[in-house]
N, C-alpha and C positions, 0 to 999 in steps of 0.2 A: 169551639175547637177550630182552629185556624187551618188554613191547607199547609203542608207541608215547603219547602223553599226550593224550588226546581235544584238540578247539582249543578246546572251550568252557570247559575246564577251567585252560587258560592264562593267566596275570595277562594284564589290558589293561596295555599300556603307553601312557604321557601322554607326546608327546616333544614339545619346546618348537622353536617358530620363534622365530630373535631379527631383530631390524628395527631398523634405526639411520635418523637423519635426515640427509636430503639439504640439509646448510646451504647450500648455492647456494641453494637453492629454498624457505626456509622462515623464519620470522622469528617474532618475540615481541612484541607492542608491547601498549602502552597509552594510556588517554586519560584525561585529567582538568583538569575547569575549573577555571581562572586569573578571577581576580578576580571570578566569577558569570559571568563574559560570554564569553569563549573557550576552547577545548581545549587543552591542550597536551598534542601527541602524541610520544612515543618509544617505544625498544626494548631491547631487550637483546642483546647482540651476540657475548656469550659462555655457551653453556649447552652440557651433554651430559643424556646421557637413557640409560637402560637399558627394552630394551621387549622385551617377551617376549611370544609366544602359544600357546596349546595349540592343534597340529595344524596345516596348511598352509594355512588360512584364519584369518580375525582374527578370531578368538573370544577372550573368554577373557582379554584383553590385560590383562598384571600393567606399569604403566606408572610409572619414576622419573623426574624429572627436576629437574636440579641446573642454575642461573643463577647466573652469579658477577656482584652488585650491583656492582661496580665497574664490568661494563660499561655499565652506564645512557648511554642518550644522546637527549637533547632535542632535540639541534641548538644547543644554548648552550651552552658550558663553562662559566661561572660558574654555574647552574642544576645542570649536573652533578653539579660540586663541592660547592652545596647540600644537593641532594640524598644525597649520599655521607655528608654529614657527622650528628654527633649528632643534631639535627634534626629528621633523616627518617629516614634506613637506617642511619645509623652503620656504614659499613664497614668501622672500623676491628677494631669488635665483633662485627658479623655480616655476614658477607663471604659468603656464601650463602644463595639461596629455594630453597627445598627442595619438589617433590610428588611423590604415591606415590597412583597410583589403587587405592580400594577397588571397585571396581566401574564397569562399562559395559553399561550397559543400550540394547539397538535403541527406538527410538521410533517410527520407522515405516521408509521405503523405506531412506532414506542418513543419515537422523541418529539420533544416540544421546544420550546425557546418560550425564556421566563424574565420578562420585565419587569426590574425594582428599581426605586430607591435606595442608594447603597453611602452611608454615610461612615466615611473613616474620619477622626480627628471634626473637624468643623465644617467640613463638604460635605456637602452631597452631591451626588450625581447619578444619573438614570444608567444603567447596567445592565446587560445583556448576558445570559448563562444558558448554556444549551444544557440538558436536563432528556437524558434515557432512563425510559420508566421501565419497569419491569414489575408486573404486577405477580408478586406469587402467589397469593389466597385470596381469599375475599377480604381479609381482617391485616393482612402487608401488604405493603409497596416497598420499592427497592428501587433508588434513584444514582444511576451515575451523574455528575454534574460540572460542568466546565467554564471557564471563561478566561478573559483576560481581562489586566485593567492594569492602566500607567501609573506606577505608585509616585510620578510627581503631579499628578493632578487629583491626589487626598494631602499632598504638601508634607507629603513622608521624601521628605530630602535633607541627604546628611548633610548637617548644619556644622561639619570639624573646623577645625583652624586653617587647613588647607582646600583652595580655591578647590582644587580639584579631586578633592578627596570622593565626592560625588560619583563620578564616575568609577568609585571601585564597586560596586553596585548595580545591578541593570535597572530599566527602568521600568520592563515589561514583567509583570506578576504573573503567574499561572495559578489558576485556581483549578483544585480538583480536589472535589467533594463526596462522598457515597453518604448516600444517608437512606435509612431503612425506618418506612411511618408505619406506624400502627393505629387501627380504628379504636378510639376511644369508647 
């Protein structure tokens, strides 16, 4: 019978929490002016997520998330379909946004700033989302989430017949997200 293996001498193990989203309670939207003068607000209606963390608190969080552009919705079907089409998103081509956090960094009490990957159409580009946590159990989280991003630098620029048709459009997106995780 051999001695026992001291515990200090023991590998640490990392074991992962996985957390999925409460779509009852959670949504995607965006905002962007129309003509210089109003918003037009929608969302995305169909996306999943893979979210993982190191240890029983949300540390750590290795965060995917997959939106299938087809679900776009303005509240106008013909805008959708615009939007769907070569244009803007060309669904037919690129049928998924794709993001993959590099990092999550605390900011102070409940907010953090969340660095990913953020791939629309054939770019990518590193993205920056500011992310208020609100922890209400032990088993939910509850995330407001913001950003912005230039929709001519994912090459979502109206392609019409008029030079300037572009600019009915703003260039600056607002993104605002809630999303409500559950421990798996």
């Amino acid at each position: 019978m051999g001695k026992p293996t001291p515990l200090h001498s023991l590998p640490t193990v990392k074991w992962q929490q996985k957390w999925e989203i409460d779509y009852s309670n959670s949504s995607i939207g965006f905002s962007v002016k129309n003509f210089n003068i109003f918003n037009v607000k929608g969302k995305f209606t169909d996306y999943s997520s893979n979210i993982e963390t190191h240890g029983p608190e949300f540390t750590d969080p290795k965060i995917t998330l997959s939106i299938k552009v087809e679900s776009i919705d303005t509240n106008i079907k013909a805008r959708d379909r615009h939007l769907r089409s070569d244009e803007f998103f060309n669904v037919e081509q690129y049928s998924t946004i794709k993001f993959s956090s590099n990092s999550f960094k605390q900011v102070n009490n409940q907010e953090y700033q969340m660095e990913g990957d953020l791939t629309i159409k054939d770019v990518t580009r590193s993205t920056l989302l500011e992310v208020k946590q609100i922890k209400i159990t032990d088993d939910f989280i509850d995330w407001s989430i913001s950003g912005e991003l230039d929709r001519r630098d994912f090459n979502l620029i109206f392609t019409g017949d008029s030079s300037n048709r572009d600019g009915l459009v703003g260039d600056l997106v607002k993104l605002k997200i809630t999303i409500r995780l559950r421990r798996v």
